[in-house]
Structures are given as structure tokens and as C-alpha cells.
C-alpha positions in Angstrom: 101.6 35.3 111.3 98.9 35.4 107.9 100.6 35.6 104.9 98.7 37.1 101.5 98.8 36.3 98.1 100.5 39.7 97.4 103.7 39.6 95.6 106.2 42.9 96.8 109.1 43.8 94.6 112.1 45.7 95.3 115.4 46.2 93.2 115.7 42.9 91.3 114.1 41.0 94.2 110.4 39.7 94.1 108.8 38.3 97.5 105.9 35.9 96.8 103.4 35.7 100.1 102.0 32.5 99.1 104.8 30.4 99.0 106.9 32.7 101.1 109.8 32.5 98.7 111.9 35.1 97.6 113.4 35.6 93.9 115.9 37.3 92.3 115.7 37.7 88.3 113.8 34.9 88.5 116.3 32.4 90.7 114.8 31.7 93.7 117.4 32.3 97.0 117.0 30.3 99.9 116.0 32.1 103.0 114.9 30.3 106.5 111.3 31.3 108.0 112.1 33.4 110.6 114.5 35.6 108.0 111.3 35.8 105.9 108.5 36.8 108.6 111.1 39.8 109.3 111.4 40.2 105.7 107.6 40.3 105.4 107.4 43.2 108.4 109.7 45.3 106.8 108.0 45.3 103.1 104.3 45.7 105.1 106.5 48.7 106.7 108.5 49.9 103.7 110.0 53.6 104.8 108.9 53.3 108.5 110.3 52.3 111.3 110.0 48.6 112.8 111.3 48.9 116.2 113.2 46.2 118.1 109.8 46.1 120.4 107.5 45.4 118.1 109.2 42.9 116.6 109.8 40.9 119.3 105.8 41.1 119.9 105.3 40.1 116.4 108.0 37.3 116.1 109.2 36.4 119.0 106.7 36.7 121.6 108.0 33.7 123.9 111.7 34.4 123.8 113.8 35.3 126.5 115.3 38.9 126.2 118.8 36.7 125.6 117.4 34.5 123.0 115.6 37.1 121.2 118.5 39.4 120.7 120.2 36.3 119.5 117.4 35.5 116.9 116.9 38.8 116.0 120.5 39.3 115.0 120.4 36.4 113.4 117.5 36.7 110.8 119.0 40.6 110.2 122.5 38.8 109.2 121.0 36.1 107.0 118.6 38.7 105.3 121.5 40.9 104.9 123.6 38.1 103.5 120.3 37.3 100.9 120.6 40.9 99.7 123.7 41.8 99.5 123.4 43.8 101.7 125.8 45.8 104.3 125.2 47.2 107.8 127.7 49.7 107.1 126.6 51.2 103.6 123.0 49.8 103.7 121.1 49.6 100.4 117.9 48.0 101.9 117.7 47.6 105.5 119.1 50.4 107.3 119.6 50.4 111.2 118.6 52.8 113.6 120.8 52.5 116.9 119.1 51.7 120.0 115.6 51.6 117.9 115.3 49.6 115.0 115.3 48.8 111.5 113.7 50.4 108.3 113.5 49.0 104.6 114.8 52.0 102.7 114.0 51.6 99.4 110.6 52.0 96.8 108.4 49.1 97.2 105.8 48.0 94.9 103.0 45.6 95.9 100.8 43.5 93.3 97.5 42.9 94.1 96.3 38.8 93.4 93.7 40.3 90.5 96.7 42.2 89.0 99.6 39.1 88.8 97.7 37.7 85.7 98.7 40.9 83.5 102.3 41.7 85.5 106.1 39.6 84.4 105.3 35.4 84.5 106.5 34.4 87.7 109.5 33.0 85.9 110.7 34.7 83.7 111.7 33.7 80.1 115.7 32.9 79.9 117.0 34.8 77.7 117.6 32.9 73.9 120.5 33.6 72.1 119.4 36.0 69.0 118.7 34.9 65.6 121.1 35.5 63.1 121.6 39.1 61.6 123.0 40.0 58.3 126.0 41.7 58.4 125.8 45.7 58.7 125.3 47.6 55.9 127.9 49.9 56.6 131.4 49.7 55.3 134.1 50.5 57.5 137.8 52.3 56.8 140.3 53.1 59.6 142.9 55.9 59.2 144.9 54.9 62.5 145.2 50.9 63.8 144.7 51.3 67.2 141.5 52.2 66.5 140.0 49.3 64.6 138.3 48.2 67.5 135.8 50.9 67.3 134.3 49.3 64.0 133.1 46.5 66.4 131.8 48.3 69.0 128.8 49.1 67.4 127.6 46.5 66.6 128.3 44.8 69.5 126.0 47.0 71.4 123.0 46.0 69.1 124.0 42.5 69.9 123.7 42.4 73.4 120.7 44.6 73.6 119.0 42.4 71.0 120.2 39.2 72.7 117.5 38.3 75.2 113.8 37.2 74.8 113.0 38.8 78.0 113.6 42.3 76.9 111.6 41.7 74.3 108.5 41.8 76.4 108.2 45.4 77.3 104.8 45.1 78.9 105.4 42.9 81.7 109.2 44.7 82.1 106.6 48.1 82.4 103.7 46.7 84.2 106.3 45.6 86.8 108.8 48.2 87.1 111.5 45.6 87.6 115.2 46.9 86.1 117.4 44.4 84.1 120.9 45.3 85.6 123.7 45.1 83.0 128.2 45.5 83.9 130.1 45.9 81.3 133.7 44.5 82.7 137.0 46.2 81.0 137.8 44.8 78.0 141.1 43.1 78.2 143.9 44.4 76.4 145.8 41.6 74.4 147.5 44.1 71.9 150.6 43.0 74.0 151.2 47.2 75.0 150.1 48.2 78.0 150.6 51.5 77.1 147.4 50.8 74.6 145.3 50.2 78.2 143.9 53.7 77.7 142.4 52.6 74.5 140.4 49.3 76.0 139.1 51.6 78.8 137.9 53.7 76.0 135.9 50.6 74.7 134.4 49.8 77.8 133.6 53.3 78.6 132.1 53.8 75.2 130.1 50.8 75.9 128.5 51.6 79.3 127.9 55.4 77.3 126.1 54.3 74.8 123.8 51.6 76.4 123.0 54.1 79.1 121.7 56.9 76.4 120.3 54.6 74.1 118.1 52.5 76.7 115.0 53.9 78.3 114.1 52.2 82.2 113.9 48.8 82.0 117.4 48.7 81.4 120.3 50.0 83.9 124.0 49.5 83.4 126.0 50.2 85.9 128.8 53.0 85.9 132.2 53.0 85.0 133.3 54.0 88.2 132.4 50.6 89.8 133.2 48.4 86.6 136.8 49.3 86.5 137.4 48.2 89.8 137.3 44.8 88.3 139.8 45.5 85.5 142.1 42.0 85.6 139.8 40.4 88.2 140.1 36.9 88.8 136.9 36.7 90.4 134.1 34.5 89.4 131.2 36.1 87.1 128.5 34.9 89.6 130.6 36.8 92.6 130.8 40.0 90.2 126.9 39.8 89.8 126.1 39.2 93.6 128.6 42.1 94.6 126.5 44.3 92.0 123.4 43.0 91.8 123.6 42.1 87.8 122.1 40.0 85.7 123.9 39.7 83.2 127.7 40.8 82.5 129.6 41.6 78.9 133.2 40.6 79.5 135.7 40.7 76.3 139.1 41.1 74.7 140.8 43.3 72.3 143.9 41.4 70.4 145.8 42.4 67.0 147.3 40.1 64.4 148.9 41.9 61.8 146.4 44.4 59.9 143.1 43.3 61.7 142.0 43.5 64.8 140.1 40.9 66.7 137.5 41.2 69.6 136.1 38.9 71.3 132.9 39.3 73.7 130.5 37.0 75.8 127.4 38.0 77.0 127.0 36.2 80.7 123.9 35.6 82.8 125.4 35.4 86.4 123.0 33.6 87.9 124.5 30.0 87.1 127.3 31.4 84.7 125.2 30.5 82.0 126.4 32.3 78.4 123.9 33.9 76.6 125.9 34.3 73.6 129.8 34.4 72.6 130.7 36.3 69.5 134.3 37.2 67.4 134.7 40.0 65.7 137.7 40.2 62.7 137.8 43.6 61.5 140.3 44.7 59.0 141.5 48.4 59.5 139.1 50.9 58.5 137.6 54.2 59.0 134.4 54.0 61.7 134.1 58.1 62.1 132.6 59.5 58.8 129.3 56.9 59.7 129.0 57.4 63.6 126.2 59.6 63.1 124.1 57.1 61.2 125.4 53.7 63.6 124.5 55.5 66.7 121.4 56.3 66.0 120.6 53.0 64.3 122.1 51.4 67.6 119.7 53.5 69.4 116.7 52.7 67.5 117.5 48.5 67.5 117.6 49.3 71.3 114.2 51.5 71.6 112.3 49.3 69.4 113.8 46.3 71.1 112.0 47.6 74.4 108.9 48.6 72.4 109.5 52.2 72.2 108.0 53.1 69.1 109.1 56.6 69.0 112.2 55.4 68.5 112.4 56.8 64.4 110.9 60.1 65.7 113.9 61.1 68.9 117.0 60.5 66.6 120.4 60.7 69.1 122.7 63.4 67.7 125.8 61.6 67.8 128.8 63.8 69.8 131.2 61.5 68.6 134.2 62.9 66.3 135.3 62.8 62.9 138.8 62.2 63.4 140.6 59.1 65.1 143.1 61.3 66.4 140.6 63.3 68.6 139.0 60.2 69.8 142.7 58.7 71.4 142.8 62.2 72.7 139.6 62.3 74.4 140.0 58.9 76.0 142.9 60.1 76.9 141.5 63.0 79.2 138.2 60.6 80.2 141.7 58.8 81.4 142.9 61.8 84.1 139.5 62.5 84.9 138.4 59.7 86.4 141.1 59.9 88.6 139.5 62.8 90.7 141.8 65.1 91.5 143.3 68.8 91.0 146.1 68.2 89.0 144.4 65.1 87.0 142.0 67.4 86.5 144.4 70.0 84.4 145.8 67.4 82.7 142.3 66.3 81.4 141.4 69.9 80.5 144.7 69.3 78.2 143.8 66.3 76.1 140.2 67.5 75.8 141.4 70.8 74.6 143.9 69.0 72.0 140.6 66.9 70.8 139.1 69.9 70.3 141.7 71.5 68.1 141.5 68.4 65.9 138.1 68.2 65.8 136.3 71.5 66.9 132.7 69.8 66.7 133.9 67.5 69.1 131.0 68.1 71.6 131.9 65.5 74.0 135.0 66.6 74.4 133.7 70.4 75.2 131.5 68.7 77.9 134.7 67.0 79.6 136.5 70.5 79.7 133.3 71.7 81.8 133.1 68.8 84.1 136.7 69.5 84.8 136.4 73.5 85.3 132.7 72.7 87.1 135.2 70.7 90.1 138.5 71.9 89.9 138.2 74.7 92.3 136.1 72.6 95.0 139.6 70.1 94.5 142.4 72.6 94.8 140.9 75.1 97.2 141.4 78.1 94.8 139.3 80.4 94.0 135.9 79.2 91.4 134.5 82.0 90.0 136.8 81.8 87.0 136.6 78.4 86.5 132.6 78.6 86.6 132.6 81.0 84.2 135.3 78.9 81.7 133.0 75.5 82.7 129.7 77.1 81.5 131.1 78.3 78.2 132.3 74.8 77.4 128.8 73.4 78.5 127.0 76.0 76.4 128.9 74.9 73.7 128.7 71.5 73.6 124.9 71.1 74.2 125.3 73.6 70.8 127.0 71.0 69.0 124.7 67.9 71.2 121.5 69.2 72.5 121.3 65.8 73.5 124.5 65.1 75.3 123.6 64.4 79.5 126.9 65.2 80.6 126.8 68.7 79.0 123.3 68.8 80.8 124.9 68.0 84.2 128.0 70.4 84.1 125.7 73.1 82.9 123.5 71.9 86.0 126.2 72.8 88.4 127.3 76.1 87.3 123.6 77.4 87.3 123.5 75.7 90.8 126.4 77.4 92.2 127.2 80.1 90.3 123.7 81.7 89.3 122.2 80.3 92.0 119.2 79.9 90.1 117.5 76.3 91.4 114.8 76.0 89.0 116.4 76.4 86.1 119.5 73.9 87.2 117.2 71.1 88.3 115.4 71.5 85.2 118.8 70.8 83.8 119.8 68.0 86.4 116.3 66.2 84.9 116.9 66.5 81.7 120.0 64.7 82.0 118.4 61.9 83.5 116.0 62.1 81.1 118.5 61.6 78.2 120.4 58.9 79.6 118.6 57.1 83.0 121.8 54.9 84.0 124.2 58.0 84.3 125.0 57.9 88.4 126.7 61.6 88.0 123.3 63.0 86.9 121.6 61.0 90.1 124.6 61.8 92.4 125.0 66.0 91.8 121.1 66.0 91.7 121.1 64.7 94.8 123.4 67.0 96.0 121.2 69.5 94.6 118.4 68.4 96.7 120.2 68.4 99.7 120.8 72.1 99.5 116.8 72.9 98.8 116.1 70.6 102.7 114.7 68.0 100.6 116.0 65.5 101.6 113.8 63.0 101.2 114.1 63.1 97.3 117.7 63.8 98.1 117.9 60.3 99.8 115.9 58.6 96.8 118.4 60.5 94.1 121.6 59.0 95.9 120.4 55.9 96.3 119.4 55.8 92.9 123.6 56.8 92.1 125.1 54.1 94.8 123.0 51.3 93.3 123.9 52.1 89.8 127.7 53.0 91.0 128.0 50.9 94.0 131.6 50.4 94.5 132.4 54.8 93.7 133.9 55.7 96.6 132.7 59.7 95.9 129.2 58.8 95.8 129.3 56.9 99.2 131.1 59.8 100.9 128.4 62.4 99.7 125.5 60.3 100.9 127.2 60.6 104.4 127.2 64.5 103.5 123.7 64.4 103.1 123.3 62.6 106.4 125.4 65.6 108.1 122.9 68.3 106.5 119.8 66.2 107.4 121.3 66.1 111.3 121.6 62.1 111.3 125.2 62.3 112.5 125.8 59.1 113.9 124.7 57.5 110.6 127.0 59.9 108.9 130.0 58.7 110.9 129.3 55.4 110.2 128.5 56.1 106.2 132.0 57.9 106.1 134.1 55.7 108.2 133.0 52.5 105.8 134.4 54.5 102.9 137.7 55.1 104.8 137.8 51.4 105.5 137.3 50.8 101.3 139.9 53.6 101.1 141.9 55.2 104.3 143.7 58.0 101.4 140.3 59.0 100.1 139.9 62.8 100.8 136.2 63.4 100.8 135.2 60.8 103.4 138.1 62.0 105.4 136.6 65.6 105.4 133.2 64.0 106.1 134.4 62.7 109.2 136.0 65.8 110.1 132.7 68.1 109.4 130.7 65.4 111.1 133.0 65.5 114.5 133.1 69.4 114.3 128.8 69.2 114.0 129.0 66.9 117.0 131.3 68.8 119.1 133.7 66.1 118.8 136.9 68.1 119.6 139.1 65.5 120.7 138.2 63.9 117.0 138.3 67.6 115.3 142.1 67.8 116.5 142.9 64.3 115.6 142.0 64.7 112.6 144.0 68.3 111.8 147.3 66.9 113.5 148.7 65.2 110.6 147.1 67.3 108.1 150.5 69.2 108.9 151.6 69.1 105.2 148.6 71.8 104.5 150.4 74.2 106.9 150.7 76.8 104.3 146.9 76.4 103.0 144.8 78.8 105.1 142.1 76.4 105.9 144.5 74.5 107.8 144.6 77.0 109.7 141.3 78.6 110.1 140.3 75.0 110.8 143.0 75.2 113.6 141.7 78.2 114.9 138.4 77.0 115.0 139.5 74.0 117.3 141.7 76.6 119.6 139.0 78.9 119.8 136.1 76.2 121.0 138.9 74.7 123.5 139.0 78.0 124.7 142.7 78.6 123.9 141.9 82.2 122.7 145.8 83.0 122.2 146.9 80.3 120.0 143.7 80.5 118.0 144.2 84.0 116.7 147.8 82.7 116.1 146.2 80.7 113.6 143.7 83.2 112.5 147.1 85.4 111.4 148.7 82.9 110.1 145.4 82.0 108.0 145.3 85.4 106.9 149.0 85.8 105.8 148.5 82.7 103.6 145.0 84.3 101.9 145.3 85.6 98.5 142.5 87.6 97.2 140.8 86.6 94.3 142.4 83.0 94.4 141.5 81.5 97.7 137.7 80.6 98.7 136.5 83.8 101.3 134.7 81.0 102.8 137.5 79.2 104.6 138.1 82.1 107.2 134.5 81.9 108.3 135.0 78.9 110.3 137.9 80.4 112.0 135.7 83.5 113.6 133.2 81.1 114.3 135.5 79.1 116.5 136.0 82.7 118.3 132.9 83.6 118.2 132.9 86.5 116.5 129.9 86.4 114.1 130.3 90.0 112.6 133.7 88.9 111.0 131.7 85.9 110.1 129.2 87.7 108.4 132.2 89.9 106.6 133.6 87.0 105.0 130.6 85.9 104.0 129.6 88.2 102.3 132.7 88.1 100.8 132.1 84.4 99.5 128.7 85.3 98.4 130.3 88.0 96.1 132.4 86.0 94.6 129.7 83.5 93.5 131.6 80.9 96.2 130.2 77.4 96.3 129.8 77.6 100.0 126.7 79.7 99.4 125.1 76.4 98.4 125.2 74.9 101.6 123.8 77.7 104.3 120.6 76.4 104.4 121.6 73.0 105.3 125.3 73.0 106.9 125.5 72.2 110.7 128.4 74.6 110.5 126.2 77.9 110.2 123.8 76.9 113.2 125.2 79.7 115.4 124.3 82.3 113.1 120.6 81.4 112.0 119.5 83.6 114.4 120.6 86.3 112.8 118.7 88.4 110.4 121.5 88.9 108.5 121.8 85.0 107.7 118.0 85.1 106.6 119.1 88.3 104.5 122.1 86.1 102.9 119.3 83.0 102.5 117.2 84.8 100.8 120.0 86.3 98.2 121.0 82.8 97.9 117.5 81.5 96.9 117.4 79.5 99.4 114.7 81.0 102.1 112.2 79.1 103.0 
């Protein structure tokens, strides 16, 4: 097989023809030659289909059926192995059962005239940085446990000004490649565990700011995935293969008397080489009445760093407060949130709320009280209309207080999405929030979402992939792309998407609902009732019981199913249950008019089931219907 001069990247990987060797931030990785003449087919084929047929014609042409399958498997589970990659919950080669394979990410190809002006095929390690004077600012704490906060800032200017390589913003342009950063949780050597909160906070605060700050060449990946490796013992080179990151900032937080001390070291994986190691001894002091002017300084080292010059023009409003106290009370909520579910949620809504009260300009805090309301309902079942309404006021307020803020952008995004209904104006809102910070994997993950509902799926498939590779170990985010397979009809590949999340976690709701809308899709009955059996501690919820009825009605157990149906009806409470969970019920029976009654009962109280008619497998029976194209069209969702 010919081989060009062409390079191809993808990710952090560059594939030279010529030499037929394949890089990754510059370290070359060892791959045999038939691994790399597949690899070469599938970045010729990049998005399309290389069938098990024409490969064998292509590679294997003198093989016996026997050895062919055996080589074949063989270069997949070597190139899989170079990538870190995973049949499972594929990032770059995807399988298609019974077919094929397909590379399923953005590749770009560089012409032999064009290599002279892209990155040096090396590129440069990265130098430690020269020395810096010490900040200008002076720094007074009102509260101890807080004295790590003076460090912070500075630290992030240290690690973004640490490495030659980003200095070169031309080649990092010219060749689209993505320097891939993981902040690991601090470690917290306060000796109180019950400070924990307050390290999180750090690292949180960390990942925040280097996210807005940074435009593309830069990603740092979410917190989601980094705090899965709070007290690892694993190795820094196994943390940057598992993420695919260059480099890593890992560090402590320890107190000794009235100063507090951090220590950080900035970690290239590839070789566990350190970059730099730094120790900062702060005495007590007061960070907030300068956050303004740091973050935005912080923001401009990093801008300018990457050669933005219009760095001193787009000043970040800073959302940060003025008041300790309402900074241990937001990390505090940040805390419960991330834990992803209903009653977490309430509790978050509490400590943001408290934040506020200290600190009513506390934008960031307003923007967690929307995320909250924004998912609450969705979580507990109940009723959202209230909710929406509560989550958009806190949104509308903090972007009042931050213009600038992404997560305010987002929650505002989903409100408009389900509430309004209005498309254009909640992707407009989706893209600004990308816009503003490029690394946040909510923004890419509810966007995608977002997509999904429009049919577009193949930008829906592009924005998720985009979230899982800069969150790759969230569990949510994994589950959702096997939602989007279910809309876009690829069941099987949905099953499999949602039963490797349920193998990383068998108590993780959404991939467990996956599977069940994906069996009930597939007329997997056997599955569907499974699945409900010991779901028996829902009995008094009424979808347990509409979704019971459902699976009487289609087994054609007609008696026991409107036994269900009553029983799902004696447990509804207007107003505070979703209209939407009874529809499946008649569907199971058959009965589209009642279907069409309680749907029109969701779609009056703005339910978030009205997002998902043009794309749920769920609503087949009644397309149809020119009652369902009336309730598309009201929906903004008609084609």
C-alpha cells in the first residue's frame, strides 16, 4: 500500500505517512505495520465506513477467512490500546456490528508544501519560566481557612506562563492541535477532613478559571473527571494516558500556625518529567477586595501568553465575592451539586442562597441556584414549571451582575430551551457559553442535547464528543450520548453506550433509564419488565406505574394494565407531577386520544417532555397523526 508525505492529526495524535510513525504531543508511540496500514485506511476514510470487506481486499488479500479475522482483530486491539481507546465508549474508532469500522472524529490533513509553516515536527519541551517578581498586590485574609486563595492566583499565571510551547501561538493555530491540561485535587494536609470542601474548592477554582481565561489551544479537563482521582495512588503517566493529558498540576494545601503553605508541581506525563515545582507561604490575608483586578490580570498573562492581543480590550468581569464567608458557602453548595441528585440539589439551592445573603452581588452563586432549579424537577419527577420560572430569574440575574459568566449562559440556555421553547434564541445562548469559556463540558454536553432535539444529529454527535473528551470519566455525559443514539435510531449502539456506564456504575440512574427507554424502543419486553421488577420501591410514584401499564398493555394483559393505569392515576397530583408520565401508559393500550389529552396537558404546563417529540422513539405511533404535527409545530419543532 503507497504511503504520502501527508501528515493527519487528530486529538493530540499526529500520523506522519513518510515514516509511518505515529506521535502523541510530540512522543512517538510504537505501533506494528499492519496496526498502521489500518490506521492509514481509517484517516483516508475519516467519518465513513471501512467495511470488514474492503479491508480484507486492502490488507489482507491472501489470508484465509480464519486468519484474517484473527489479524484484523488484532491490529483493531493494538490500535485501540495506542489510543486509548475503548470498544465500549469509543472516542476514535467506533464499530459497526456485522459491518465495520469508522474513525469518528475531525481529521485534519497537511499538505507536504504546508508542513514548513505548521508545529516543528517535535515540538519544543516546555522550559521552566523565567523568574517573575513578586505580585504587586498585597493580600489580607479575614478568615484562615481561606489563605489559600491568595495563592491561587498566581499559581494559575504560573502554569499558563510555564511552557515555551504555548508561547508559539502560530504553529499551536496553524495546526489546530489542543494542549490538554488536569488539574488533580489538591490534597488537604490541614489535618481536618472536614476542611476537604475547601481543597475541592481550590481545584475547582483552578479548572474555572483556566477554562474562561484560555482561548483554544488550551483545554482542561472538567471537574467531574478530575475528582475521581482525589487520593489516587496512581502514576502521573497512567493519569495522562487514561485522559489523554499532557501535562497535570497536582498539589497540597498544609497550615502551620498563621500561614498557610501550598505546594504545586506542574507535570508533563509523558516521561513524568516536572516542568516546574513551586511553594507558596502566605501569611493570612484578605484576597477578595482585589479579585477583580487579579482575574483579569490572570486572564490577560494567559491571552497574551497565547498571542491574543485583544487581551487589554475583553476585560473578564470577575463574579467572585467580596466576602470569605460567601466564598466557604458557595463551595459549599458547588459541594451538593456535583453530587447530582434531588435532594443534593435542595441542599445546594441552600448554601447558594446563604452566599447570596452575605454577598448579594455574588453572581456565581445566583448562577448555581439556576443550574439547580434548571434540573431539579427532571430529578425528582415533580412538576418544572415552577422551578423554570425560579431558575431563569436566578440566571437573569447573575448574567446582570456577570455578563460574562458561562454557567449563567448555560442555565439560561435551558430554560429558553424548555420552557420558551424558543431554539434560536437558547442556542444563541448555548454558543455564547462556549464562547466565553471553550473547556466547559456542561456547555458542550446540554448543547448537544439541544441538537438532538432539532434531528441534528450530526452536530449533536460532534458537541458530545467534544463534552466526553474534555469530561471523560462523567458518568452523565456518557449516559446522554447513548440518549442521543436512541433518538438517532442506533439502538444497538445505544445499549452498548448505556450498559458500559452501568458497568463504571450499576447505581447510576440515567444509564439505567437509558437501557430501559432503549429496550421499550426495541420491543424488548422481556428486558422492559426486568427492568421495572425491582424498581418496586417507586410503587407509589405514578410512572412506575404508567410504565407498568405500558408493559401490561403491549403483553396484551389488558386487565392488569388498567390496574396500573388507576393506580397511576390515584398517585397523580395536579400541578406537581409531570402530565407526561401517563402518556406512555395509554400508549401501551393503545389509546392515542388519551395520549393526545395528556399531552396536551404537558405541553400546557411548559413540560420538558415537549423537547423530545420530534426525536423520541416513544412517540412513533402517533406521528401519523395530524394532531402530533399540530403539537410539533407549537413546539417549534416542525420540520
Amino acid at each position: 500500500m503507497a504511503l504520502h508525505r501527508d501528515i493527519y492529526r487528530f486529538g493530540p495524535y499526529e500520523v506522519r505517512m513518510d515514516s509511518r510513525e505515529i506521535f502523541k504531543f510530540g512522543t512517538r508511540l510504537k505501533l506494528r505495520p499492519q496496526a498502521f496500514q489500518l490506521l492509514t485506511v481509517f484517516l483516508e476514510r475519516a467519518g465513513s465506513v471501512a467495511t470488514r470487506e474492503e479491508l480484507r481486499e486492502l490488507l489482507w488479500p491472501a489470508e484465509t477467512f480464519v486468519d484474517f479475522e484473527h489479524s484484523l482483530n488484532t491490529a483493531i486491539n493494538e490500535l485501540r490500546r495506542v489510543l486509548s481507546d475503548s470498544a465500549s465508549a469509543p472516542r476514535y474508532i467506533e464499530t459497526l456490528p456485522k459491518l465495520g469500522y469508522r474513525l469518528i472524529v475531525p481529521v485534519e490533513r497537511v499538505e507536504p508544501a504546508a508542513q514548513n509553516e505548521s508545529v516543528p515536527q517535535t515540538p519544543p519541551a516546555m522550559a521552566p519560566p523565567t523568574a517573575r517578581p513578586e505580585p504587586r498586590w498585597k493580600i489580607r485574609l479575614a478568615a484562615p481557612q481561606f489563605a489559600w486563595l491568595a495563592a491561587a492566583a498566581a499559581l494559575i499565571a504560573l502554569i499558563v506562563g510555564a511552557g515555551a510551547y504555548w508561547r508559539t501561538p502560530r504553529s499551536s493555530e496553524a495546526s489546530g492541535r489542543r494542549i490538554r491540561v488536569a488539574v488533580l485535587p489538591f490534597e488537604n494536609l490541614i489535618g481536618d477532613p472536614a476542611q476537604d470542601y475547601l481543597t475541592d474548592g481550590l481545584t475547582e477554582e483552578m479548572i474555572s478559571q483556566l477554562g474562561r481565561a484560555s482561548p483554544q489551544p488550551l483545554e482542561v479537563i472538567a471537574r467531574t473527571s478530575m475528582m475521581q482521582y482525589k487520593h489516587t495512588r496512581k502514576r502521573v503517566e497512567n493519569i495522562g494516558r487514561e485522559l489523554d493529558a499532557e501535562y497535570i498540576l497536582e498539589g497540597s494545601v498544609r497550615r502551620e500556625k498563621d500561614r498557610l503553605r501550598i505546594s504545586a508541581q506542574l507535570i508533563r506525563t509523558a516521561g513524568e518529567a516536572r516542568v516546574w515545582t513551586h511553594e507558596y507561604d502566605r501569611e493570612l490575608s484578605d484576597l477578595f477586595t482585589l479579585e477583580t483586578e487579579i482575574t483579569r490580570e490572570i486572564s490577560d498573562d494567559i491571552l497574551l501568553a497565547l498571542g491574543d492581543r485583544r487581551a487589554r480590550q475583553n476585560k473578564t468581569i470577575s463574579s467572585e465575592p467580596r466576602q470569605s464567608a460567601a466564598y466557604d458557602l458557595y463551595f459549599k453548595g458547588l459541594y451538593f451539586w456535583n453530587k447530582r441528585n434531588a435532594e443534593d440539589f435542595w441542599r445546594a439551592i441552600d448554601y447558594f442562597q446563604q452566599a447570596i445573603d452575605k454577598d448579594p452581588s455574588y453572581a456565581a452563586a445566583y448562577a448555581g441556584i439556576a443550574d439547580c432549579y434548571a434540573l431539579v424537577g427532571g430529578y425528582s419527577g415533580e412538576s418544572r414549571a415552577e422551578y423554570m420560572l425560579k431558575a431563569r430569574a436566578a440566571a437573569l440575574r447573575a448574567l446582570q451582575l456577570d455578563p460574562n459568566l458561562p454557567e449563567a449562559h448555560t442555565a439560561l440556555a435551558v430554560v429558553i430551551q424548555n420552557y420558551d421553547r424558543d431554539w434560536q434564541t437558547s442556542g444563541n445562548e448555548y454558543r455564547r457559553a462556549i464562547e466565553l469559556n471553550p473547556s466547559y463540558a456542561t456547555a458542550h454536553h446540554w448543547y448537544a442535547e439541544h441538537l438532538g432535539y432539532l434531528g441534528r444529529f450530526e452536530e449533536a454527535f460532534r458537541e458530545s464528543e467534544r463534552a466526553r473528551q474534555l469530561d471523560p470519566l462523567s458518568l452523565i455525559i456518557a449516559a446522554d450520548h447513548g440518549i442521543l443514539l436512541l433518538y438517532s435510531r442506533q439502538y444497538d449502539r445505544a445499549l452498548e453506550m448505556c450498559r458500559s456506564v452501568m458497568d463504571m456504575d450499576p447505581t447510576f440512574s440515567r444509564a439505567g433509564s437509558c437501557l430501559f427507554r432503549v429496550y421499550k424502543a426495541k420491543g424488548m419486553l422481556p428486558e422492559v419488565r426486568a427492568w421495572l421488577e425491582p424498581q418496586q420501591f417507586s410503587a407509589g410514584q405514578p410512572w412506575f406505574w404508567s410504565e407498568s401499564a405500558y408493559l401490561y398493555g403491549r403483553l396484551g394483559a389488558e386487565q392488569r394494565a388498567r390496574r396500573a393505569l388507576n393506580t397511576a392515576l390515584e398517585n397523580y397530583s395536579p400541578g406537581a407531577t409531570d402530565p407526561a408520565v401517563l402518556v406512555s401508559a395509554y400508549l401501551g393500550l393503545g389509546d392515542k386520544d388519551q395520549a393526545f389529552t395528556w399531552l396536551e396537558k404537558a405541553y400546557a404546563e411548559h413540560s420538558n417532555a415537549m423537547t423530545m417529540l420530534r426525536v423520541d422513539p416513544i412517540y412513533d405511533p402517533l406521528r401519523d397523526d395530524a394532531r402530533f404535527q399540530n403539537l410539533l409545530r407549537r413546539a417549534g419543532l416542525a420540520q
